[in-house]
C-alpha positions in Angstrom: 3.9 -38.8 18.9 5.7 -37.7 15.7 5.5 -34.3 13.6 6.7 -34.0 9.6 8.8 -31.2 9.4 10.1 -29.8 5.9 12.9 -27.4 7.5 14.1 -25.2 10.1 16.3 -22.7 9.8 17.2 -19.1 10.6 16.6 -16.0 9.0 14.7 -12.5 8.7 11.1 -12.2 9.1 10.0 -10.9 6.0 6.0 -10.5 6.4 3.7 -8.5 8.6 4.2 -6.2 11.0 7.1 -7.7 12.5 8.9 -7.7 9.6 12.8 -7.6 10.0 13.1 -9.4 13.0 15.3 -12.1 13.7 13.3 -15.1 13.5 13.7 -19.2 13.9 11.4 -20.7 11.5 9.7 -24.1 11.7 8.1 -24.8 8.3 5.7 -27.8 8.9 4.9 -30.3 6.4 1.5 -30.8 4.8 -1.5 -27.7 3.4 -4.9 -28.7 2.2 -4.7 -25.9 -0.6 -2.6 -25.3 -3.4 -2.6 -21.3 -4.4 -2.1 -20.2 -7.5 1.0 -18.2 -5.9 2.1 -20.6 -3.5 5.9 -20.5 -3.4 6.4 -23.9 -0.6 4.7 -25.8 -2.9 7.3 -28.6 -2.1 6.0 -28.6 1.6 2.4 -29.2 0.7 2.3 -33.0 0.8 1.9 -34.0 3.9 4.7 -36.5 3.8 6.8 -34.1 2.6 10.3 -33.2 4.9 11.6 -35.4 7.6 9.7 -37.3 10.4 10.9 -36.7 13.6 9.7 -38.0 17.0 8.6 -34.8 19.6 11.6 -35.0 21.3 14.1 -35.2 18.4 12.2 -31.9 17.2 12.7 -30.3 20.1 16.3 -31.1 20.6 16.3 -29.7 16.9 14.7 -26.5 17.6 16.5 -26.0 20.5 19.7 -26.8 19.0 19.2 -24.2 16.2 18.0 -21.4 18.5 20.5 -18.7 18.4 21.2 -15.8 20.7 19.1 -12.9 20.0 16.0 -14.9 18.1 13.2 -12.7 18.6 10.6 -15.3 18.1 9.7 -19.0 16.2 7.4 -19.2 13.9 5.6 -22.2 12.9 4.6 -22.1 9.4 4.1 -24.0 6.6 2.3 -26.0 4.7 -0.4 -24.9 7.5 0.5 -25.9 11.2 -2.7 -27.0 11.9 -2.6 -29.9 9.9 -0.3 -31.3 12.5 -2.2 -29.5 15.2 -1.7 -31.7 18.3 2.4 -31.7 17.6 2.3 -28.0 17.0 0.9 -27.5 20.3 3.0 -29.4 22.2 6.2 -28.2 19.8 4.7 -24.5 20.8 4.3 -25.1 24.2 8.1 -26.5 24.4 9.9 -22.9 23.1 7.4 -20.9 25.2 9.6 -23.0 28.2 12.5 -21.9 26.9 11.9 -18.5 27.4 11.5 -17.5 23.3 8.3 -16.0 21.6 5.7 -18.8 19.3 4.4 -17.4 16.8 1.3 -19.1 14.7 0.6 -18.5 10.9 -1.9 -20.4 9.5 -5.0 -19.5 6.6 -7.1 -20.9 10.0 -9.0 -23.6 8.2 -10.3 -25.7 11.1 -11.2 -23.7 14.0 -11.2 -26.9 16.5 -7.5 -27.5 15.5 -7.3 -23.6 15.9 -8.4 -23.9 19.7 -6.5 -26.7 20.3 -3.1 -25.0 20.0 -4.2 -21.0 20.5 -3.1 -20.9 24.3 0.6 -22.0 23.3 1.3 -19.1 20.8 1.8 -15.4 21.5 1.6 -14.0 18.1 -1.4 -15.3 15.8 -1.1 -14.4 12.2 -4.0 -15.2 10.2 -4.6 -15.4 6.4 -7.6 -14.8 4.5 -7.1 -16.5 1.2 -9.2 -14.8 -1.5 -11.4 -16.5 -3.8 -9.3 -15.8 -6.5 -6.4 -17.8 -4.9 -7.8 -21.5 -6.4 -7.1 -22.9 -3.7 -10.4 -24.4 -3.1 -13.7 -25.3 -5.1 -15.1 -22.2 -5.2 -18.2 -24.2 -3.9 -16.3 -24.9 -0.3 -15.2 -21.2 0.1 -17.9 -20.1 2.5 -17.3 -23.1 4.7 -13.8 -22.3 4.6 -13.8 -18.7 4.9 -17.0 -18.8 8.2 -14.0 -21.1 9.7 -11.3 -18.5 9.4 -13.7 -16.0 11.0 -14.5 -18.1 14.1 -10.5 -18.5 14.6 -10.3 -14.9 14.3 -13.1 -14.5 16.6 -11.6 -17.0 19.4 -8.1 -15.9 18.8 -9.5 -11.8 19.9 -11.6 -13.5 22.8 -8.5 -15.2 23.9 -6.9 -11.6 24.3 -4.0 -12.9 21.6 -1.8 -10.8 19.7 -3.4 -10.9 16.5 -2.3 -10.1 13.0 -4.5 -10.3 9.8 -3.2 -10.9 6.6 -4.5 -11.0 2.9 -2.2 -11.7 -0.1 -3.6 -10.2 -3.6 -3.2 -10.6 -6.9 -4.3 -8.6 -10.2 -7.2 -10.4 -9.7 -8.2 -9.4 -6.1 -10.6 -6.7 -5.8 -11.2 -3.7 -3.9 -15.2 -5.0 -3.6 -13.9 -8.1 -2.2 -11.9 -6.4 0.6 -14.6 -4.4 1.4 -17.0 -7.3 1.9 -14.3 -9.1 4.0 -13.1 -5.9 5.9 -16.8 -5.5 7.1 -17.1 -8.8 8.2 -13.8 -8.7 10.1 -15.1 -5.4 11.7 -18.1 -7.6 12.7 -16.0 -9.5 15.1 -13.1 -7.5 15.5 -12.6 -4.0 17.1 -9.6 -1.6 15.7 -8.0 -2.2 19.7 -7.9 -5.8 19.1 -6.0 -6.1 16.1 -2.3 -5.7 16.4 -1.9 -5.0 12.3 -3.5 -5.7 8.8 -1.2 -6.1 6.3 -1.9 -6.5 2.7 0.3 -8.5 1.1 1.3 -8.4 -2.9 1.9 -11.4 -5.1 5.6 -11.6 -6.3 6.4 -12.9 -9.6 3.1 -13.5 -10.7 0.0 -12.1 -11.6 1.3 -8.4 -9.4 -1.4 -6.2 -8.9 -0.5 -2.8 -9.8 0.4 0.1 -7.3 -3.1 2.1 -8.1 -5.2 -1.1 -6.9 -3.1 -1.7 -3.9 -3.6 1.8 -2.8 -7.6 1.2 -3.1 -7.4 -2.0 -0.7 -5.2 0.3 1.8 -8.2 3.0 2.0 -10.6 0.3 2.0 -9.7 -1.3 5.2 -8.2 2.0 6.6 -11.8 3.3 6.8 -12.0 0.9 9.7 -8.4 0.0 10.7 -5.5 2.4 11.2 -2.6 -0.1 11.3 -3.0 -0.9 7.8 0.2 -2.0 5.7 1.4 -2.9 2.3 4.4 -5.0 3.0 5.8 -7.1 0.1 7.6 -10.1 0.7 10.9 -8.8 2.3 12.8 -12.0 2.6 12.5 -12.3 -1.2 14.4 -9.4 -2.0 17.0 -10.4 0.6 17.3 -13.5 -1.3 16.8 -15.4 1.9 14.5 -18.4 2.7 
């Protein structure tokens, strides 16, 4: 079996709540969307990167461990589109002792299942419909498919992260809706953090709105963040 991998490399975590540790990243090739802010748009295609067999990507991950990684994070692109690698990839690190950690916009909840019991951390992204990433005729199907993952990764007792990047154009009646419906599924207790995530470069939304969003979904979660983009201002990968 062989996987498409656009880069690894070490560096800060700079989203989400566990933002600032030290972090081996494994940025997969290949995304089915295209967001208006993407900024790995060179990883989308899927024959982007380098194609390695299994075991040459392992030896590569484990060669560019280094001491004191907290964690690796598979990433992309979207992992899942190279789900059966990713889950064997995943369960090769957890062997060697080190944290996995999943982010993914959860698009396919079979591939989802398939590699949720090799990864520790889940991180899951709601894209907005404001994102044009997808005919805005497909977003239901796509966004019912990020639930379920949410759903099965909280059944499966997973560490689990939400995470929803906004624009100017996001609204606080859209979080709403989709803070309610995560509350449908999801107690407070079962998620570890739900981070809102600003736009950087383009279309910003402005302090004021991202302020609404944070007392939107406080009125149901606690651990509520706004947590721009650290790595960019580190000027790191």
């Amino acid at each position: 079996m062989n996987v498409r991998i656009f880069e690894v490399f070490t560096s800060v975590e700079g989203e989400g709540t566990l933002c600032g540790t030290k972090t081996l990243f494994v940025r997969l090739a290949g995304c089915p969307f295209s967001c208006f802010y993407c900024d790995t748009a060179e990883a989308l295609p899927a024959d982007s990167g380098i194609e390695y067999t299994l075991h040459d990507a392992q030896v590569l991950i484990k060669e560019s461990l280094q001491e004191h990684t907290y964690k690796v994070n598979f990433t992309g692109g979207d992992p899942l589109m190279q789900h059966k690698s990713v889950a064997l990839l995943a369960e090769y690190v957890q062997r060697q002792g080190v944290h996995t950690y999943l982010e993914s916009s959860c698009f396919d909840s079979k591939r989802f299942s398939h590699v949720l019991p090799y990864f520790d951390y889940i991180k899951i992204e709601f894209k907005t419909p404001d994102s044009e990433f997808v005919r805005s005729n497909d977003y239901g199907t796509m966004y019912e498919s990020t639930m379920q993952c949410l759903t099965n990764s909280v059944r499966a007792d997973k560490t689990t992260y939400i995470k929803v990047v906004v624009s100017r154009r996001t609204t606080p009646e859209y979080m709403q809706r989709l803070v309610q419906d995560i509350y449908d599924v999801a107690a407070p207790n079962e998620i570890s953090g739900f981070v809102i995530q600003p736009t950087y470069g383009v279309e910003e939304p402005s302090l004021e709105s991202l302020l609404r969003m944070y007392d939107v979904i406080h009125s149901r979660y606690a651990d509520v963040r706004i947590i721009p983009q650290l790595h960019k201002y580190l000027g790191a990968p």
